[in-house]
ZAMIRO-40267 format. One record per residue: residue in one letter; x, z, y of N, C-alpha, C, O in turn. Coordinates in steps of 0.001 Angstrom, whole numbers, padded with zeros to 6 digits, always signed. Atoms other than C-alpha are relative to their C-alpha. Layout:
# residues N
aXZYXZYXZYXZY/...
This chain:
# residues 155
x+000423+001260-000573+029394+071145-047467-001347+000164+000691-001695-000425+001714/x+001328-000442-000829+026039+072595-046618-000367+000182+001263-001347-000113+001947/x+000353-000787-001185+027070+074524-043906+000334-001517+001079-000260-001643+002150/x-000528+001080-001196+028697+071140-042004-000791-000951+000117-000621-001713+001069/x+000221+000564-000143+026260+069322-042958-001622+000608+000953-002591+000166+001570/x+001250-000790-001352+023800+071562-040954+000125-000542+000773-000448-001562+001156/x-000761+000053-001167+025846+071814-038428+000437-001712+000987+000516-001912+002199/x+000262+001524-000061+026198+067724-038451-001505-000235+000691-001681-000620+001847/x+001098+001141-000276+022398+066714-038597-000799+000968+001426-001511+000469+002297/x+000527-000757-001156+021413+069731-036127+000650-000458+001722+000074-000518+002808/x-000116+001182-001230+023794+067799-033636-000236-001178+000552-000260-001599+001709/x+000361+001516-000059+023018+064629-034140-001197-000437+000094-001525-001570+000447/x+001274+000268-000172+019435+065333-034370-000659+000360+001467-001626-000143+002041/x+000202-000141-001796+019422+066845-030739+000279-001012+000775-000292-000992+001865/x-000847+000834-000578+021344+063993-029628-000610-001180-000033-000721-001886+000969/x+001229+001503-000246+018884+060876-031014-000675+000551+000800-000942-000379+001562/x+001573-000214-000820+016048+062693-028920+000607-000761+001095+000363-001931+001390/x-000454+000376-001229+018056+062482-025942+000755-001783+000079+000724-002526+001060/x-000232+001270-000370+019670+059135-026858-000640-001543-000026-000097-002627+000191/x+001199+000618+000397+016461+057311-027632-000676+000361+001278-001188-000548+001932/x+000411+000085-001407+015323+058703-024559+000788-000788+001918+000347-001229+002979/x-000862+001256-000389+018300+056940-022913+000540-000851+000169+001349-001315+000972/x+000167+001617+000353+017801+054051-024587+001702-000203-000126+002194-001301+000132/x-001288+000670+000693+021529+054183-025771+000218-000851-001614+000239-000291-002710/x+000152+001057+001766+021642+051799-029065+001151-000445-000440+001008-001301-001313/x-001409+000253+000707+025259+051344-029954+000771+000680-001205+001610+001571-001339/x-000601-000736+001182+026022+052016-033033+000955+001045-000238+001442+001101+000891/x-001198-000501-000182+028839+054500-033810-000116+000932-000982-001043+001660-001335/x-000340-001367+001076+030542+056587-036364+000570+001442+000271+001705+001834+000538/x-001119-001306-000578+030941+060025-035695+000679+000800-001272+000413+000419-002412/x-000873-001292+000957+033242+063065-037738-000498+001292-000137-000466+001917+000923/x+000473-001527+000024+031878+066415-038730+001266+000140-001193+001058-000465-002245/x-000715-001174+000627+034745+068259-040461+000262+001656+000132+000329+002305+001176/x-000574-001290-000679+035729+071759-041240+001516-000073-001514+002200-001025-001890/x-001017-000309+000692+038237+073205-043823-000219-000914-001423+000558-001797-001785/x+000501+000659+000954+036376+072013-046867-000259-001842-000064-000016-002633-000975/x+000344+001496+000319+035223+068470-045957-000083-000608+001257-000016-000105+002378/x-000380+000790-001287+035303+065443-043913-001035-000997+000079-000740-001871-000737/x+000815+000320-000008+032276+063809-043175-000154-001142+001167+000341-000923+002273/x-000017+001371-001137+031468+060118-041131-001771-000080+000003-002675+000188-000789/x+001897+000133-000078+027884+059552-040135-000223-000714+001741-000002-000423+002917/x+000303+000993-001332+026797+056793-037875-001113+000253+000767-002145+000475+000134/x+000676-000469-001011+024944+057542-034740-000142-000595+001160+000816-001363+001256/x-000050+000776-001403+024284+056106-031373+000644+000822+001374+000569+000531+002568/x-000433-000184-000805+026157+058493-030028+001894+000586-000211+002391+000641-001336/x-001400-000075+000251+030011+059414-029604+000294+001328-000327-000492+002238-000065/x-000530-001314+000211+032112+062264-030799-000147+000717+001456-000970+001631+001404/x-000376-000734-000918+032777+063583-027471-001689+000147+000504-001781+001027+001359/x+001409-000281-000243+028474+063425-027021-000335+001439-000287-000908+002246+000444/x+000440-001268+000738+028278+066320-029523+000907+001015-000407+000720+002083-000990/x-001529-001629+000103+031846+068344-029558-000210+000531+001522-000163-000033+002615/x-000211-001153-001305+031576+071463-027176+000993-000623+000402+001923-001131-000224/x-001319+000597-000881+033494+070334-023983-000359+000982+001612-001421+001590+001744/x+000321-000844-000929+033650+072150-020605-000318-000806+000534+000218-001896+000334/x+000614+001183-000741+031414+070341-018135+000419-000013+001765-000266-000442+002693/x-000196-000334-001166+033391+071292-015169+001305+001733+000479+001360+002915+000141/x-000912-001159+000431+036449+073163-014120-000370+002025+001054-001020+002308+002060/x+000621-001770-000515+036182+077691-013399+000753-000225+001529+001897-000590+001800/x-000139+000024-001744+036042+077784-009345+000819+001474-000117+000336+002553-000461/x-000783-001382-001078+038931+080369-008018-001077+000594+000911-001727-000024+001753/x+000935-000973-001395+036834+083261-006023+001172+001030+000806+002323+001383+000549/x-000762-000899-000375+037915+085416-003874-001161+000881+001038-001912+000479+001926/x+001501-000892-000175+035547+088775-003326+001036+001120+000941+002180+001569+000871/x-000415-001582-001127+036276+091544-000721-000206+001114-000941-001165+000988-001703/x-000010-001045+000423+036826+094815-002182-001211+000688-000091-001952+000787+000887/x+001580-000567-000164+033640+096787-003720-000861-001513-000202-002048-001192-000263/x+001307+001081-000025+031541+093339-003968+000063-000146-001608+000737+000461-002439/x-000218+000753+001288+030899+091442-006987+000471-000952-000287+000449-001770+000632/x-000814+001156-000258+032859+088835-008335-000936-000580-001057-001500+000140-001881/x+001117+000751+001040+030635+085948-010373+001185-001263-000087+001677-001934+000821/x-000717+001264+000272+032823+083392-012516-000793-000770-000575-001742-000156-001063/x+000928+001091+000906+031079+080542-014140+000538-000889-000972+001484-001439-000408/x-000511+000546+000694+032034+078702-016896-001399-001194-000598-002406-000681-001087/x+000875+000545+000544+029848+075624-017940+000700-001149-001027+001635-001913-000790/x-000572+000333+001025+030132+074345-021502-001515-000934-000450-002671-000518-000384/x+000924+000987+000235+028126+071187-022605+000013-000470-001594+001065-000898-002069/x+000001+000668+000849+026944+070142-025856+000148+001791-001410+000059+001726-002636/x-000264-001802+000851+027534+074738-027452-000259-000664-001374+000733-000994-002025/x+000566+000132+000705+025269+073676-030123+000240+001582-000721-000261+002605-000254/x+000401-001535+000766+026140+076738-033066+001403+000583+000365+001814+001572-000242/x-001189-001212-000613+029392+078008-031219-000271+000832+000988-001428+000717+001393/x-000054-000946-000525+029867+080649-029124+001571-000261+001197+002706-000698+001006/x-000725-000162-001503+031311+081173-025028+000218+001538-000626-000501+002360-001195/x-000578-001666-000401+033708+084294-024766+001087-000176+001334+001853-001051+001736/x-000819-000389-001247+035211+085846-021770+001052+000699-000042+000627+001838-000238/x-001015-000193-000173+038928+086805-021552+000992+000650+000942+001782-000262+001185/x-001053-000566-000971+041240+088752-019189+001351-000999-000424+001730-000954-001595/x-000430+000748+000582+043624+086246-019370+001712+000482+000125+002501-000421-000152/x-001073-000916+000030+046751+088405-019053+000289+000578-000824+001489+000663-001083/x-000673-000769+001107+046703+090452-021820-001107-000201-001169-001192+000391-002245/x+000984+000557+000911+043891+088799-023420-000707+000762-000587-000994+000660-001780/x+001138-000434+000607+041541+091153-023607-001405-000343+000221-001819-000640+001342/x+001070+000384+000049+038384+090458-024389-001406+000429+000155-002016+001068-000703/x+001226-000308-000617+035273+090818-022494-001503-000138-000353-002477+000571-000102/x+001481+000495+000606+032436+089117-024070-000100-000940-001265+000943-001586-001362/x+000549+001007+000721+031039+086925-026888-001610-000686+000229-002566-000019+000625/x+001196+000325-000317+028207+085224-026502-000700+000406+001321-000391+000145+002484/x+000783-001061-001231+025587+087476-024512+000657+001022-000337+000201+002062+000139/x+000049-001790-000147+027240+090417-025445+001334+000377+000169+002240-000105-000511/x-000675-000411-000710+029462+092295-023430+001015+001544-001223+000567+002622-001613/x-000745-000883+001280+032737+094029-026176+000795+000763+000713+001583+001379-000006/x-000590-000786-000392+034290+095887-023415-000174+000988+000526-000761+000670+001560/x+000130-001278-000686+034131+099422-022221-000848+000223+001080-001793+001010+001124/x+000265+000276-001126+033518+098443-018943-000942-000060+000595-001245-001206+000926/x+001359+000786-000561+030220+098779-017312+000131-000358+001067-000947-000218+001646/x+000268+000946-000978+031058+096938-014424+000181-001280-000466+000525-002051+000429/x-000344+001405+000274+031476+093772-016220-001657-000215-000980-002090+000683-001701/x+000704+000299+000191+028435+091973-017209+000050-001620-000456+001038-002306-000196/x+000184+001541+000243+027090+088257-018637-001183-000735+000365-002093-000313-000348/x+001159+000900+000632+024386+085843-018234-000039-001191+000034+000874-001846+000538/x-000257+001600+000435+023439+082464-019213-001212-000290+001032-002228+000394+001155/x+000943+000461-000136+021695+080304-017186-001487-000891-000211-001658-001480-001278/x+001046+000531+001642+018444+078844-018300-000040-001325-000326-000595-001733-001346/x-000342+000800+001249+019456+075811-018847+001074-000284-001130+001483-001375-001527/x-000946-000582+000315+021814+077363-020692+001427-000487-000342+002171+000076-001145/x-001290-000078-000370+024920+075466-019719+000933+000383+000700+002091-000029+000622/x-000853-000803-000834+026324+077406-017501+000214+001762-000550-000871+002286-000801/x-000441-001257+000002+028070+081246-018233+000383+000403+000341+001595+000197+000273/x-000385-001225-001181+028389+083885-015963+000729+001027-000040-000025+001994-000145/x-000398-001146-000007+030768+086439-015964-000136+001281+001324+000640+001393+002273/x-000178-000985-001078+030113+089204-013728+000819+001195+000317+001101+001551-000827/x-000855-000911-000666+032239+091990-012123-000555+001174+001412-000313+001187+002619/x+000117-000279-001261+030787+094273-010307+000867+001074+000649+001866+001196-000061/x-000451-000485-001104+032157+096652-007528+001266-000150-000080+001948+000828-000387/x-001463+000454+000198+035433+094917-007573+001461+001034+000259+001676+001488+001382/x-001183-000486-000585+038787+096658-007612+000973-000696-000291+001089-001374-001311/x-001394+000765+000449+042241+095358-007123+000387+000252-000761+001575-000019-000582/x-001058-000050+001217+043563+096140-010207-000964-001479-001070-000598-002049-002097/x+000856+000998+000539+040808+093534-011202+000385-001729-000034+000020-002538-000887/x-000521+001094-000771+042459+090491-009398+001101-000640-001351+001841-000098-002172/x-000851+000652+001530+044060+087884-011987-001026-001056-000555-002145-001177-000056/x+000446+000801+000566+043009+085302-014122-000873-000094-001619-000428+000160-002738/x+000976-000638+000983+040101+085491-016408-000182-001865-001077+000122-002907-000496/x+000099+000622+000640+039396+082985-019368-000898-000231-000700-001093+000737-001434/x+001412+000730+000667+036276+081081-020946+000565-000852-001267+001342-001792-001100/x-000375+000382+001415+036826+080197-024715-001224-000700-000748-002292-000199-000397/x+000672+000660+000367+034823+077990-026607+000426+000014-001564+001346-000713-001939/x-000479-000536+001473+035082+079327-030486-000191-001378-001416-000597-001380-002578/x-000425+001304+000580+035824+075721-031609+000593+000190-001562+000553+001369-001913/x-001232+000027+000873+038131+075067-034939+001401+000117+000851+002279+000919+000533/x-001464+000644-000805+041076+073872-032449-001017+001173+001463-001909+000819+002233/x+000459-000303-001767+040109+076392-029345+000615-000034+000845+001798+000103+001156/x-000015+000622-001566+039145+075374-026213+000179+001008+000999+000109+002110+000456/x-000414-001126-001136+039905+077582-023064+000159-001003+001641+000683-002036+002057/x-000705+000646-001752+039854+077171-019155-000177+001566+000670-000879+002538+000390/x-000601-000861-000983+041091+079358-016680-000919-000106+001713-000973-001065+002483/x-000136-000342-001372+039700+080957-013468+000684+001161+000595+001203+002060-000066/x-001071-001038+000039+041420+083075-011390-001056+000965+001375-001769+000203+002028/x+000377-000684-000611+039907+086004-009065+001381+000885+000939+002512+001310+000706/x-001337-000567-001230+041553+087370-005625-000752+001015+000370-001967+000842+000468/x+000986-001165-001192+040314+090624-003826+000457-000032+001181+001646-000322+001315/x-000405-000213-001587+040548+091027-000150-000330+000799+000068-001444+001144-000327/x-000035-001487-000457+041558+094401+001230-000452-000127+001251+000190-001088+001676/x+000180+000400-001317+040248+094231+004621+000888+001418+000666+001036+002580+000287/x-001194-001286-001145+042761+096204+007508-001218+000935+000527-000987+001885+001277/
């Protein structure tokens, strides 16, 4: 119960700053559960304020051969979860957090500083690269969105 109830007042306590600063005042009960327990705790702000949600859907690129390809994934509200990056084909897995679990040194991460946005990088692109890559959000119930990367061969 400890750990959720961390995990509870550490959201909810980020969340009065900002909703006291936005002068929101409507009462409301939110839910912190995990396996163990089920917890209600009234707040001025809504479930969907403080559950990781994607703040916007992964832009299709399309990089000329040799360039770099940059996907973005922006996730609002992280708090103590964790963004990972996906090959979304055979689901292998590229990143957690900041740190990069694949072989690969052309594949890279960073966060921006206000750290809702996550970057996957790619650099010197090859077509065997081309396909659809995946941003995970290490939820209970996980979350996932899809972008997809094209290369252009030029004649």
């Amino acid at each position: 119960m400890e750990k959720i109830f961390k995990l509870a007042r550490y959201q909810i306590m980020s969340l009065w700053e900002a909703s006291a600063q936005d002068r929101i005042h409507q009462p409301r009960v939110c839910r912190c559960q995990d396996e163990n327990y089920d917890l209600f705790i009234q707040s001025d702000v809504t479930e969907e304020d403080w559950i990781p949600h994607f703040g916007e859907p992964i832009a299709n690129v399309t990089v000329p051969l040799g360039r770099e390809a940059i996907l973005s994934c922006t996730v609002r509200n992280l708090g103590l979860f964790k963004v990972g990056w996906l090959r979304a084909e055979d689901q292998t897995v590229l990143s957690l957090d900041k740190r990069v679990v694949t072989h690969n040194s052309r594949i890279s991460v960073s966060q921006d500083s206000d750290r809702d946005t996550w970057r996957l990088h790619i650099r010197q692109i090859k077509y065997s690269d081309r396909g659809c890559y995946m941003c995970q959000i290490n939820t209970t119930k996980m979350k996932k969105q899809v972008g997809c990367l094209d290369v252009h061969v030029g004649l």
